[in-house]
Every structure is written in C-alpha cells, then in structure tokens.
N, CA, C and O atoms as CSV, one atom per row, in Angstrom:
chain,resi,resn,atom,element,x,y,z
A,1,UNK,N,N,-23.628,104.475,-15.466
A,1,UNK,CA,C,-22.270,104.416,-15.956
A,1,UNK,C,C,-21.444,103.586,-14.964
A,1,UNK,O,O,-21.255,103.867,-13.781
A,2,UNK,N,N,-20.989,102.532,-15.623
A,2,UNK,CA,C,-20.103,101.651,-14.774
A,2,UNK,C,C,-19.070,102.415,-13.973
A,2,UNK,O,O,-19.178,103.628,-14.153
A,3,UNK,N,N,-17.895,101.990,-12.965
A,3,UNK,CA,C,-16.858,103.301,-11.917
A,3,UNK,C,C,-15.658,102.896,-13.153
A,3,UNK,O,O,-14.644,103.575,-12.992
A,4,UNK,N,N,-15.571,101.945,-14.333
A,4,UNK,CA,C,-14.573,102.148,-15.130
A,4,UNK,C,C,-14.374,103.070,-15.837
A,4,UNK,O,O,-13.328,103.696,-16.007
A,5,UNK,N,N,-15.895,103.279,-16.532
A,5,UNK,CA,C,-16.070,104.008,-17.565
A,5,UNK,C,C,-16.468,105.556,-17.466
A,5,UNK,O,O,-16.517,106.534,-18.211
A,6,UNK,N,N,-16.779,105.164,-15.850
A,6,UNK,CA,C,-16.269,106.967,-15.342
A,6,UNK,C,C,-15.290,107.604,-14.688
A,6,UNK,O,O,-15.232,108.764,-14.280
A,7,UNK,N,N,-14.000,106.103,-14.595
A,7,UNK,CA,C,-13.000,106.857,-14.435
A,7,UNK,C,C,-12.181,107.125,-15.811
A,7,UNK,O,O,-11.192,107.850,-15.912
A,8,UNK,N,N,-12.546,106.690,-16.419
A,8,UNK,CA,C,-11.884,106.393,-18.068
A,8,UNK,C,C,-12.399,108.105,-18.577
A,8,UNK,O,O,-11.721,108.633,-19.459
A,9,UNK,N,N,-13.437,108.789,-18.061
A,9,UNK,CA,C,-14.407,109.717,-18.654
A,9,UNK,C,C,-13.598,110.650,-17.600
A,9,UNK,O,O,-13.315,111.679,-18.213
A,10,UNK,N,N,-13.158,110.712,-16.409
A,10,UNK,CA,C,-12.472,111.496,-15.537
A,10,UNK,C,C,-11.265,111.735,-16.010
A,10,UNK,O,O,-10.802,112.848,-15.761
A,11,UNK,N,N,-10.565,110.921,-16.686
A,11,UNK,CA,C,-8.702,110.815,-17.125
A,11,UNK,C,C,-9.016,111.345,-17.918
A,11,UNK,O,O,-8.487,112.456,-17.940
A,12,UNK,N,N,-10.009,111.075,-19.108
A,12,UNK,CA,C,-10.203,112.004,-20.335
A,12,UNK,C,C,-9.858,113.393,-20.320
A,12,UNK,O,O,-9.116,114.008,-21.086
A,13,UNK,N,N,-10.590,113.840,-19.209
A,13,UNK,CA,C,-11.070,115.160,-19.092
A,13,UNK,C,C,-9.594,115.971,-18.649
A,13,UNK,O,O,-9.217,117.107,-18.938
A,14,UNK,N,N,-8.956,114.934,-17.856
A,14,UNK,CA,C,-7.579,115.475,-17.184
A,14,UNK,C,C,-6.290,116.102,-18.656
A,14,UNK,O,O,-5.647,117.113,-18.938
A,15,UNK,N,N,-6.610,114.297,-19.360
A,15,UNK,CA,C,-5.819,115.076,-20.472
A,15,UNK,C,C,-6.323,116.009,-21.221
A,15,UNK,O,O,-5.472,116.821,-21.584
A,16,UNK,N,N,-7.611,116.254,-21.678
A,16,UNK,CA,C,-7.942,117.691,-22.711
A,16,UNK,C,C,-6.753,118.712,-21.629
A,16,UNK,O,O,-5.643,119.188,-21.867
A,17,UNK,N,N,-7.782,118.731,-20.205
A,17,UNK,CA,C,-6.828,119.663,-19.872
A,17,UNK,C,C,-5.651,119.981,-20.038
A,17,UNK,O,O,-5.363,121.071,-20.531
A,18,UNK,N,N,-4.847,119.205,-19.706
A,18,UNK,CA,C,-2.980,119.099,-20.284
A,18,UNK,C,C,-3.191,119.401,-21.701
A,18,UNK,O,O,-2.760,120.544,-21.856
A,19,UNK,N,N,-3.663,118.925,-22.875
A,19,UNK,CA,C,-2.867,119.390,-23.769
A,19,UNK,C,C,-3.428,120.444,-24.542
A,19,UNK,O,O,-3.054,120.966,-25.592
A,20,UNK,N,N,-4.747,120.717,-23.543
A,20,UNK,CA,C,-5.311,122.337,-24.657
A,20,UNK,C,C,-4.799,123.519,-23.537
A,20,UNK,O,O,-4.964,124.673,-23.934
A,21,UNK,N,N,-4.296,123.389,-22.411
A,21,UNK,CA,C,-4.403,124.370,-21.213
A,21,UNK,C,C,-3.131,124.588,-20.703
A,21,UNK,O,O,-2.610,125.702,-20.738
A,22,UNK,N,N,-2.447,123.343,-20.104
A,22,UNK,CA,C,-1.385,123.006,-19.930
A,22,UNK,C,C,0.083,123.294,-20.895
A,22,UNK,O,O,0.970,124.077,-20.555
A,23,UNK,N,N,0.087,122.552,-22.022
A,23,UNK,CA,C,0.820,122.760,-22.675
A,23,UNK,C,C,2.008,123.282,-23.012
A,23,UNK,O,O,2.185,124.183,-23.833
A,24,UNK,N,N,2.866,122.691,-22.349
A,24,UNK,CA,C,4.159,123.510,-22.261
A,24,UNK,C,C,5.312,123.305,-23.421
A,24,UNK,O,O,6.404,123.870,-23.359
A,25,UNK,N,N,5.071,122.761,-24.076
A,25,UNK,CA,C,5.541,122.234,-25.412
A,25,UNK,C,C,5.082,122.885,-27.172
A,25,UNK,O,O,5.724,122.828,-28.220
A,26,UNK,N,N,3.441,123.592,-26.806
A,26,UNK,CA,C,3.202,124.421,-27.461
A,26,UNK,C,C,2.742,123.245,-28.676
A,26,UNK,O,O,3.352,123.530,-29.707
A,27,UNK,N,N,2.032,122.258,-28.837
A,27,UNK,CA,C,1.349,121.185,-29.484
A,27,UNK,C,C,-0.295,121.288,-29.441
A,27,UNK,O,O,-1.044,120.427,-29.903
A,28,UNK,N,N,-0.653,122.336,-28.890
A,28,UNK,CA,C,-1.869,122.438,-28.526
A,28,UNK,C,C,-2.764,122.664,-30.161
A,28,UNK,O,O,-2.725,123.645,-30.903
A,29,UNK,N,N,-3.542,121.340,-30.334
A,29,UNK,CA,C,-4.311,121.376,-31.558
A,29,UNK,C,C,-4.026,120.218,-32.264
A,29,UNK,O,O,-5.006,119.562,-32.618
A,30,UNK,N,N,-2.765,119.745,-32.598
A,30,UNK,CA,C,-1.804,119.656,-33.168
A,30,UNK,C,C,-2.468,117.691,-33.143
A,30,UNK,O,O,-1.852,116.852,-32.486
A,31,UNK,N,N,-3.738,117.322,-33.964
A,31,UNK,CA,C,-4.301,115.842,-34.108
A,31,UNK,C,C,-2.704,114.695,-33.300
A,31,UNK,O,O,-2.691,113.845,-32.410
A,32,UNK,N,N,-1.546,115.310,-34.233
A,32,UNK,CA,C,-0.800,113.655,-33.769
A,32,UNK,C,C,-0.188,113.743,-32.546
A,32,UNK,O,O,0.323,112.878,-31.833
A,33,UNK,N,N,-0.306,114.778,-32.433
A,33,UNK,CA,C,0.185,115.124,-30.895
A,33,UNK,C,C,-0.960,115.115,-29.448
A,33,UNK,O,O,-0.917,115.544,-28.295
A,34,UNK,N,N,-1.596,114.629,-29.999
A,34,UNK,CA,C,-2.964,114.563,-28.846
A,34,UNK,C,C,-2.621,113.996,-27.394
A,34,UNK,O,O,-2.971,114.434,-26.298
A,35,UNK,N,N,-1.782,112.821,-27.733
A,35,UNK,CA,C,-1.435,112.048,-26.601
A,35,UNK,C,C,-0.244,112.204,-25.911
A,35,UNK,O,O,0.287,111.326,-25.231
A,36,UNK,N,N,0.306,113.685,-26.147
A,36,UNK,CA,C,1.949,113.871,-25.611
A,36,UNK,C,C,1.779,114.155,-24.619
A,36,UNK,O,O,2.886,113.767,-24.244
A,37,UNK,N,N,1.315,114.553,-23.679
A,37,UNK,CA,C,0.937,114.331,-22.321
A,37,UNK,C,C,-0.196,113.274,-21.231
A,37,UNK,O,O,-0.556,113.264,-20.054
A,38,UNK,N,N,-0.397,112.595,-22.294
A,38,UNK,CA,C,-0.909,111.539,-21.241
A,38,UNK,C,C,-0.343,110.600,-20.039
A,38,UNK,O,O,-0.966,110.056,-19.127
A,39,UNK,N,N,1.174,110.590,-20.370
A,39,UNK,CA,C,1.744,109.930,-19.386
A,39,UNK,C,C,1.472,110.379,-18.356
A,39,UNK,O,O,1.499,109.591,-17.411
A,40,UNK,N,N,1.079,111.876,-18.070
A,40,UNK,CA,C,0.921,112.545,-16.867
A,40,UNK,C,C,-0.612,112.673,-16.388
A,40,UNK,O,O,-0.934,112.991,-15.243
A,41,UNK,N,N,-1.423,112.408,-17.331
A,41,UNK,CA,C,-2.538,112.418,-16.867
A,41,UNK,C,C,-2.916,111.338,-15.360
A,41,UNK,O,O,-3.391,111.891,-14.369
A,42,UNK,N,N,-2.648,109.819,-15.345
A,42,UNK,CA,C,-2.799,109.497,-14.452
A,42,UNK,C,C,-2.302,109.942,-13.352
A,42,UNK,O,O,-3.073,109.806,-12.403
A,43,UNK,N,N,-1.105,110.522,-13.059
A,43,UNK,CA,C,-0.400,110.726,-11.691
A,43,UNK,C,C,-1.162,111.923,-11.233
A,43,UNK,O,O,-0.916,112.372,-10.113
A,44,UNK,N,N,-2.073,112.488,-11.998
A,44,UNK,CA,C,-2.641,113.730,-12.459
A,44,UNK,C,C,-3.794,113.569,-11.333
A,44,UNK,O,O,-3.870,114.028,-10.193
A,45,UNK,N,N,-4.801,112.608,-12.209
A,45,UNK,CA,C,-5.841,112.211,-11.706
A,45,UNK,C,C,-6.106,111.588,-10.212
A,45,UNK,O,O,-6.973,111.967,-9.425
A,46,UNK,N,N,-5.068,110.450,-9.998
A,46,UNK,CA,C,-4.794,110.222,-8.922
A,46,UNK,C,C,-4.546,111.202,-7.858
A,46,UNK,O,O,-4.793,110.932,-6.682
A,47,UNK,N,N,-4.085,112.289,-8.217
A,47,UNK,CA,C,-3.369,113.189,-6.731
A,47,UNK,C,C,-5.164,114.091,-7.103
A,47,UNK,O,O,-5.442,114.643,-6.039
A,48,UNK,N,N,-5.933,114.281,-7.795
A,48,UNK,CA,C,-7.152,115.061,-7.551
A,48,UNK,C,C,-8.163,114.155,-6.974
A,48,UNK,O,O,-9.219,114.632,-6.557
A,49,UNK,N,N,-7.854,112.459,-6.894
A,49,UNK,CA,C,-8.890,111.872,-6.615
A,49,UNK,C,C,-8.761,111.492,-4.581
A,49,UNK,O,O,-9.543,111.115,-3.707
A,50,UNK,N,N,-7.274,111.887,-4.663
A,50,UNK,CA,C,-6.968,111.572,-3.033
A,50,UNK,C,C,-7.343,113.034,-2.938
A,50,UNK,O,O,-7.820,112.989,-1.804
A,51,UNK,N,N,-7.474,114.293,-3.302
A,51,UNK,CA,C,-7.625,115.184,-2.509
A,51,UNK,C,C,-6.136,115.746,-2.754
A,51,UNK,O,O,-5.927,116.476,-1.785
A,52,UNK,N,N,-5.453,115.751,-3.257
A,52,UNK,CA,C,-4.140,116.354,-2.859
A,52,UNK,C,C,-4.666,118.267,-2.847
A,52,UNK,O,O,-5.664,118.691,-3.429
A,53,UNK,N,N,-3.752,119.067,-2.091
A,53,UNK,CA,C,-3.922,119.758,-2.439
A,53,UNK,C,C,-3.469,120.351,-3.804
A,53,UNK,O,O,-2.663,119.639,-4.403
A,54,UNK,N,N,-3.879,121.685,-4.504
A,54,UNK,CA,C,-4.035,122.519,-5.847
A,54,UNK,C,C,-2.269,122.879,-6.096
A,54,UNK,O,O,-1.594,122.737,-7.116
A,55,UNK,N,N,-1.953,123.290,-4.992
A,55,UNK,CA,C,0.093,123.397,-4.611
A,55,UNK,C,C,0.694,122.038,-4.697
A,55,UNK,O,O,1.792,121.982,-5.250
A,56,UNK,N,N,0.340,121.286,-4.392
A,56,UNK,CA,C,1.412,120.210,-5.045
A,56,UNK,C,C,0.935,119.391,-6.537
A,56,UNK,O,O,1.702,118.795,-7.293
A,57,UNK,N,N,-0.192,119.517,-6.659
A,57,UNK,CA,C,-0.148,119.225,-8.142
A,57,UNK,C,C,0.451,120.435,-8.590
A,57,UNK,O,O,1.492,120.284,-9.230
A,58,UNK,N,N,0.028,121.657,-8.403
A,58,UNK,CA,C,0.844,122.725,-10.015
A,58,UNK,C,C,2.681,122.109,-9.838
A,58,UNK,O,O,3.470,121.743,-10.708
A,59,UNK,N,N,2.804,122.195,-8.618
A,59,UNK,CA,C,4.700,121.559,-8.022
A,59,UNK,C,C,4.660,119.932,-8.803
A,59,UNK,O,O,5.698,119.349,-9.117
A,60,UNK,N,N,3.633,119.507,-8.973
A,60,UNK,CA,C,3.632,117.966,-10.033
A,60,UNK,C,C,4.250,118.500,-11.121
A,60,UNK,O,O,5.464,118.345,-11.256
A,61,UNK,N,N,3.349,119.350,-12.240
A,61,UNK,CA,C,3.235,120.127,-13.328
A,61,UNK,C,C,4.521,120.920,-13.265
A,61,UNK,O,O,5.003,121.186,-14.366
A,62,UNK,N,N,5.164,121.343,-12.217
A,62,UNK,CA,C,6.427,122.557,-12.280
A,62,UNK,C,C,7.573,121.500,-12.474
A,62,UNK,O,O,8.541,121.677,-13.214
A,63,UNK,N,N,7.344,120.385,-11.720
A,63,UNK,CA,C,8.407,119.321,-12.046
A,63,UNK,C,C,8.767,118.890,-13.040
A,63,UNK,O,O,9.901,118.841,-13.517
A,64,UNK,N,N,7.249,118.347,-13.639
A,64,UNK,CA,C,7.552,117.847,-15.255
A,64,UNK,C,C,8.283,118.397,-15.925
A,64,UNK,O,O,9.262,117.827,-16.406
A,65,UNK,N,N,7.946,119.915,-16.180
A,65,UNK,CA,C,8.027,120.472,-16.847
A,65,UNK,C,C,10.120,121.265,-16.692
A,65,UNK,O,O,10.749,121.794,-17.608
A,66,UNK,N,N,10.479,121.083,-15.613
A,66,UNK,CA,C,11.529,121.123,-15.195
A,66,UNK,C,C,12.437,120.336,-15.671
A,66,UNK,O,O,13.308,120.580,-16.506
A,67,UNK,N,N,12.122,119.052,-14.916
A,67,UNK,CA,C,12.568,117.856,-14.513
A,67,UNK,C,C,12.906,116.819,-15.705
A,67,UNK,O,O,13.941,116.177,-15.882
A,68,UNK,N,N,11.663,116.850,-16.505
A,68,UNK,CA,C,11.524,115.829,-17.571
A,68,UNK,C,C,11.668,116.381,-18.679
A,68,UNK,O,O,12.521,115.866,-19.402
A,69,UNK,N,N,11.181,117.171,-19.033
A,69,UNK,CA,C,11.192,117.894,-20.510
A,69,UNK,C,C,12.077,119.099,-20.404
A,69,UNK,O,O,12.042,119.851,-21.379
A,70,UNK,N,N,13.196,119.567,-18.989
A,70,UNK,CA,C,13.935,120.614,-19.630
A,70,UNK,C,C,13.579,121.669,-19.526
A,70,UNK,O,O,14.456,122.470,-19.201
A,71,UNK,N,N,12.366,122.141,-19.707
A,71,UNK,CA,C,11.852,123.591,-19.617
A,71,UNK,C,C,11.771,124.453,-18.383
A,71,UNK,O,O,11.585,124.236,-17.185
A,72,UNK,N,N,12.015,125.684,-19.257
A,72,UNK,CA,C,11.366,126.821,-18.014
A,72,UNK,C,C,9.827,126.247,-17.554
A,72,UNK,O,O,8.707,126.012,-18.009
A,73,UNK,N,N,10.610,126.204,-16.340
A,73,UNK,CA,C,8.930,126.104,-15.328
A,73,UNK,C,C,8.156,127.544,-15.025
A,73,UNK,O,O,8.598,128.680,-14.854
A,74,UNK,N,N,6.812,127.003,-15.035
A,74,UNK,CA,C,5.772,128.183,-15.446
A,74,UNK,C,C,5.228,127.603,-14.013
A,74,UNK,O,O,4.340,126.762,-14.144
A,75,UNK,N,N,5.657,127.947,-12.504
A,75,UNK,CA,C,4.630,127.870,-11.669
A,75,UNK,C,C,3.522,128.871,-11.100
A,75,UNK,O,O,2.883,128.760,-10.054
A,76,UNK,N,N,3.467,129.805,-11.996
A,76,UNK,CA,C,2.177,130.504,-11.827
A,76,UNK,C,C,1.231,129.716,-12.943
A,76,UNK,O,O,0.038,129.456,-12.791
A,77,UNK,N,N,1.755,129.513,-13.684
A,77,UNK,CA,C,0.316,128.796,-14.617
A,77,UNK,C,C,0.308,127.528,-14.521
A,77,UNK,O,O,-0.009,126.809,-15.468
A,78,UNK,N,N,0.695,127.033,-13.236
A,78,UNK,CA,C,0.588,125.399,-13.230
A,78,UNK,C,C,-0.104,125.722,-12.074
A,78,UNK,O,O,-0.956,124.900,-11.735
A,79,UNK,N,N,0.031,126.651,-11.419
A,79,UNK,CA,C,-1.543,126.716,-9.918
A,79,UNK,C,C,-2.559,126.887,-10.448
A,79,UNK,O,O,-3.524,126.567,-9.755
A,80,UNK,N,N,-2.932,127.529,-12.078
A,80,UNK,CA,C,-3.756,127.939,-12.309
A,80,UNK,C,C,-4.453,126.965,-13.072
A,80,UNK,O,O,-5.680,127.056,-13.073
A,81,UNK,N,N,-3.845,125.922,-13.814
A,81,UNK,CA,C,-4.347,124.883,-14.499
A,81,UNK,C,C,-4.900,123.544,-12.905
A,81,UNK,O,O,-5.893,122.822,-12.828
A,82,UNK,N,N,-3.660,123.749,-11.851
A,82,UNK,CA,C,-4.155,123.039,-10.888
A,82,UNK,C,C,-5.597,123.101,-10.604
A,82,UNK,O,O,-6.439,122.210,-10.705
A,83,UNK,N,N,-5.771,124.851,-10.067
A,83,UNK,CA,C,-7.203,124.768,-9.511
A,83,UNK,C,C,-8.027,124.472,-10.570
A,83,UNK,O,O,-9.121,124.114,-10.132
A,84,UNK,N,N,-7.961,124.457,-12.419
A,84,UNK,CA,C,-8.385,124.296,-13.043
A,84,UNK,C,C,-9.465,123.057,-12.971
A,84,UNK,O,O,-10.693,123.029,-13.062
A,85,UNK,N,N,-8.327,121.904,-12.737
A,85,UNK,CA,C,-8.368,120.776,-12.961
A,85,UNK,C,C,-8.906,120.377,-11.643
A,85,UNK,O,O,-9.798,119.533,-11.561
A,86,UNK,N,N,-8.517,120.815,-10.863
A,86,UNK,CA,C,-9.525,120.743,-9.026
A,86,UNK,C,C,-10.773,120.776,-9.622
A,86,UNK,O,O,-11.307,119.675,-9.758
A,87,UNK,N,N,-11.580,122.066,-10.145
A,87,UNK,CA,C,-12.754,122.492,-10.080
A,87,UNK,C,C,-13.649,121.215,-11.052
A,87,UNK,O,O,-14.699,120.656,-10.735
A,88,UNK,N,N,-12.944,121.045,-12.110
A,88,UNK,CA,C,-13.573,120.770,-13.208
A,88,UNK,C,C,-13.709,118.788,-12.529
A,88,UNK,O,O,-14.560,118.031,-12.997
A,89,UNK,N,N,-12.940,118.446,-11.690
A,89,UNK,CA,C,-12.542,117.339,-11.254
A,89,UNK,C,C,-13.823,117.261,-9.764
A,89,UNK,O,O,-14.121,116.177,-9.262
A,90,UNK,N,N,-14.405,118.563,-9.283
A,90,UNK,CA,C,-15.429,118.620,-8.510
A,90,UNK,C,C,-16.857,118.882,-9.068
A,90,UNK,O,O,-17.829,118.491,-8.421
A,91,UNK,N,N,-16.982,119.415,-10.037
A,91,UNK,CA,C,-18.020,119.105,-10.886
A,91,UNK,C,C,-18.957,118.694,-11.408
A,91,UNK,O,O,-20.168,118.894,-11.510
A,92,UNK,N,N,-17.414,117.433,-12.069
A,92,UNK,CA,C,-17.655,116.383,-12.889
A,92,UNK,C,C,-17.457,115.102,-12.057
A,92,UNK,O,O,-17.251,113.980,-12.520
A,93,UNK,N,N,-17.577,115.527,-10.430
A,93,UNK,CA,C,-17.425,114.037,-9.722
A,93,UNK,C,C,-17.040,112.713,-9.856
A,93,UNK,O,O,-17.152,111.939,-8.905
C-alpha cells in the first residue's frame, strides 16, 4: 500500500469515528450527512500522527464543539472518543 493511500485509509477511519462516535449534532447514520465532520478529521489526524497527547485532542473536540458549532461541550466524551481514536490510530498504524 502506497504512504498516500494509507494515509487516505487512516483519515477514513478518523472520520467514521467523528460521525458514528463523536457526533455532536446527532446525524449519526444519516447517508447525506456523512461528510459533516470531515473538516475536522484532518486537524484530527494530524495531532494523532505527531503524538499529541489524548487531553488536547478531546480539548480539539471540546472546542469545536463550543467554539464552532455553539454547543454544549461534552468533555468527558471527547476524552473518550480521544483515547478512542489514539487506540484505533495505534493499531491500525
């Protein structure tokens, strides 16, 4: 597998996460809505591929979700999708 097409296969995986796990918008399933969180997938991927720690991505995720879209922030379930996305991001190398 070429390093494009397995980082292309790594982002993938970031967004399922966001929009079946994540979901703070409550779109989860929802075919036309598949891609409503992808904007975040890269900044996503990037902070799991430097290593960031699991606390400042869910504080990524508490932001968005603050910051951009308005909402009550859920930072207990944004540590939990963090380490989610840690594990599944160590894995799937």
């Amino acid at each position: 597998m070429s390093e494009r097409t397995e980082r292309r296969a790594k982002l993938r995986r970031v967004e399922v996460v966001l929009h079946w796990a994540w979901d703070p918008i409550g779109v989860r399933g929802i075919p036309e809505a598949a891609d409503e969180y992808d904007s975040y997938a890269l900044t996503v991927l990037a902070m799991l591929e430097r290593g960031t720690p699991d606390r400042e991505v869910a504080d990524y995720l508490t932001s968005v979700e603050r910051d951009r879209m308005g909402l009550r922030a859920r930072p207990d379930k944004n540590e939990d999708i963090a380490a989610m996305l840690r594990e599944l991001h160590s894995i799937t190398g």
